[in-house]
N, C-alpha and C positions, 0 to 999 in steps of 0.2 A: 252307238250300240250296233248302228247295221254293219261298219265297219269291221267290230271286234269279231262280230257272226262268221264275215266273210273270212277274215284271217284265221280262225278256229275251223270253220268248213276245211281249208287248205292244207291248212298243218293237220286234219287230220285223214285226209284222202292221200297225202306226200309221206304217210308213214309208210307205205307199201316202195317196192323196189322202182315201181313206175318212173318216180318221182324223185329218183337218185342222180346228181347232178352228172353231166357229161363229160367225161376225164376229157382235160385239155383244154374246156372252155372259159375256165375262170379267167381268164386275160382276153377274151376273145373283143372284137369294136362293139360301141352299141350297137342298140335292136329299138324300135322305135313302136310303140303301139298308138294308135289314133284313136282317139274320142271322139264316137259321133252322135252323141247327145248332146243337145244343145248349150246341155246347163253346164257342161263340162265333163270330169267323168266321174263315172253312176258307180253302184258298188259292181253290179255286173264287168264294167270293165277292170274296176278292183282288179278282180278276181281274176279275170282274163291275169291281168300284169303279175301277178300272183304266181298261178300256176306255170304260166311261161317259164315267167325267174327260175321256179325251182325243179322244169324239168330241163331248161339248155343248162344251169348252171351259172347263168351271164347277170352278173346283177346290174347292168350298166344298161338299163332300160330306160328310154325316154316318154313320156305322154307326152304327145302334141294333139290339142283340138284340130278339128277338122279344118276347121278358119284359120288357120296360122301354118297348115303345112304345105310348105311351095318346093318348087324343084330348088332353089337356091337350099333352103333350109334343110332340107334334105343331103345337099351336096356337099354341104358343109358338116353334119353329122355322120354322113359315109357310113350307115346301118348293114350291118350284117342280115337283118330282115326285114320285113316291117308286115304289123300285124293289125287287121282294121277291125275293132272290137264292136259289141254289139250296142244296141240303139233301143229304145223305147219312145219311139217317136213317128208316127204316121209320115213318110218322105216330102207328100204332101202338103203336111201343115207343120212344116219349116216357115218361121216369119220373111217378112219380105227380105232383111238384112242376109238373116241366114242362109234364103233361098239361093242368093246372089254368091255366099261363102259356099255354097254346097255343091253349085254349078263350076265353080273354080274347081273345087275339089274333084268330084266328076273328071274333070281335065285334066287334071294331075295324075291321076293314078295311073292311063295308059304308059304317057309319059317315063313314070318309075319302073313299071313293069317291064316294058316294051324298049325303050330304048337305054334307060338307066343299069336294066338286066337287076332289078331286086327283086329276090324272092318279097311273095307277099302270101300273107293267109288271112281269109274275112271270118268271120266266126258271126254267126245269125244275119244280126244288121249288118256287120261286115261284108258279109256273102252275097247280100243282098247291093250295098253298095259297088263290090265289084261289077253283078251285072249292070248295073243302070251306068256304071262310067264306061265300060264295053259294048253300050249302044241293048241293052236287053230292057227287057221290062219287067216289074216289080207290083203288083199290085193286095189287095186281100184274096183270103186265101179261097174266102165263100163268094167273091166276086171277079169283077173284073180286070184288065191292065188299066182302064183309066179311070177306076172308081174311086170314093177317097171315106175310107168307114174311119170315124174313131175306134181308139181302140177297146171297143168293152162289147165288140161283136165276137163271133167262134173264133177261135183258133184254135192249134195244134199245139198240143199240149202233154207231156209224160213221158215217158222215157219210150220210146219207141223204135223196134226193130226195122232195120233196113236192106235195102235188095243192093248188093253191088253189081253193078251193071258192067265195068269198063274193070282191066286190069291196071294196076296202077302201081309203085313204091309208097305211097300213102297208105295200100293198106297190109305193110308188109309184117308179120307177125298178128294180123286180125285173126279172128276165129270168123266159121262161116256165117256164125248170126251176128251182125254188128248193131250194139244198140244205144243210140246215142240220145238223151233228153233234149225234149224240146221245149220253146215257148215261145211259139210267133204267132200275128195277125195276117202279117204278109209273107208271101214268098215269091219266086220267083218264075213270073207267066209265060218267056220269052228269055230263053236262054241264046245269051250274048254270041257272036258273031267270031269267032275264034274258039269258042271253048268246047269241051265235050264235056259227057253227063259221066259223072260217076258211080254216084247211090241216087236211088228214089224210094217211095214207098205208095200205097196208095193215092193219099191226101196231095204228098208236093213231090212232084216229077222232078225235081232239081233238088236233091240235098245236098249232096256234095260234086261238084263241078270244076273242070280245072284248066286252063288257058292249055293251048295243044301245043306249043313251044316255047313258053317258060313255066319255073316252078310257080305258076301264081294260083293257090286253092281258095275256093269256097266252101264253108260247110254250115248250113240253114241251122243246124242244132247246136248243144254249146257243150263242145266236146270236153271243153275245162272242167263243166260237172260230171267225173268220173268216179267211180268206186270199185270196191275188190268186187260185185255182182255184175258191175258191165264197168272194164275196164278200155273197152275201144277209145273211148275218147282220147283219155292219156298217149294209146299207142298212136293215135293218128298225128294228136300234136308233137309228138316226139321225132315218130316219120318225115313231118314235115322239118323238124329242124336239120334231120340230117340231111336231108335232101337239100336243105340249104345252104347248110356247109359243104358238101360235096359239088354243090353249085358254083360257092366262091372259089374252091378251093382249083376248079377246074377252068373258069373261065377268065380266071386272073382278075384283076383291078375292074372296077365297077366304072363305068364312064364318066365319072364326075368330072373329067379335065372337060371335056368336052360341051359341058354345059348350055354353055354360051352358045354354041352351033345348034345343040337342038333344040335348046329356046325361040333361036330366030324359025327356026323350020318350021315350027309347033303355031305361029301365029302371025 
């Protein structure tokens, strides 16, 4: 049932022009989205995979768990993007195995970013994973960076307007009021060492944040939940596809011959 919910939500927020597929991409390589819930992936990320699909147009979408995506796997897949969806899971209380998978993970993602040159977009949990693999920190939202609340303490919650702070291509066709829904416990205390801030609002000084020389975004809210009354979300993710395309499109072939050399560098 929660499945059919989530496919009915999509199909009918994709009735609008937003969600009109992108001439030219039906052929395009895959695009990989990561699952960073433990159990696998939630309907939340559903939906992420959902909405992507049907604004690049690209049905050639991969889910990989978090535990299973390495740079080989990746180099082998050769993704046009790759998108780290969101999490319902305190980072904290990852079991000891997963801890172990998550610190990998952690290590990887510079990796793809930085020397691989893949576009990347985090979407809540996602957003939040970028900072903690860029060296930032992530904590509750009524607390501290190294506190550890389950989650049934306050969060930020509702469809909520934001301040755009930085100019950017992400928010090209926005209106002045961007209002994108939220639903987190944590966010992000210590923005990572590389990046600049892009939106805030009162509550989380870091909503949207973006590495300062690759296309790599984060965005705290979950811009997938879009409608014809606040339509930002859709244009932001759509933003960022073109930006990714125009990414490949200019940078040529993705470094994946090279693998093997920046493996040995990396460790």
């Amino acid at each position: 049932m929660g499945l059919l919910i989530v496919v009915l939500l999509t199909a009918a927020l994709c009735r609008s022009d937003l969600c009109a597929a992108e001439k030219g991409t039906q052929d395009a390589g895959p695009w990989i989205l990561v699952s960073l819930t433990p159990s696998g992936c939630s309907n939340g990320c559903r939906n992420v995979y959902s909405v992507v699909q049907q604004l690049s147009g690209n049905s050639n979408g991969v889910v990989i768990h978090f535990s299973r995506l390495t740079p080989e796997l990746v180099a082998e897949t050769r993704p046009e993007f790759i998108v780290l969806g969101p999490q319902g899971t305190p980072w904290c209380r990852y079991a000891s195995n997963e801890s172990v998978s998550l610190q990998n993970f952690f290590w990887t993602v510079p990796l793809l970013a930085e020397e691989m040159n893949i576009p990347i977009l985090g979407i809540c949990g996602g957003h939040q994973a970028l900072a903690l693999a860029f060296g930032g920190k992530v904590g509750p939202i009524r607390g501290g960076e190294f506190d550890c609340f389950p989650y049934s303490r306050e969060r930020q919650g509702g469809v909520i307007p934001l301040k755009v702070t930085s100019d950017d291509p992400i928010f090209q066709g926005v209106s002045d009021e961007l209002k994108i829904l939220q639903s987190h416990y944590d966010e992000v205390k210590v923005l990572p060492p590389g990046f600049r801030v892009l939106a805030a609002d009162k509550v989380c000084r870091v909503q949207i944040m973006r590495h300062s020389t690759r296309p790599v975004y984060g965005i705290q809210g979950h811009p997938e939940r879009f409608g014809k009354d606040r339509p930002g979300g859709g244009i932001l993710i759509r933003n960022f596809l073109k930006i990714a395309r125009t990414h490949n499109e200019t940078t040529g072939p993705l470094a994946f011959q090279s693998l093997p050399t920046l493996l040995s560098a990396h460790r």
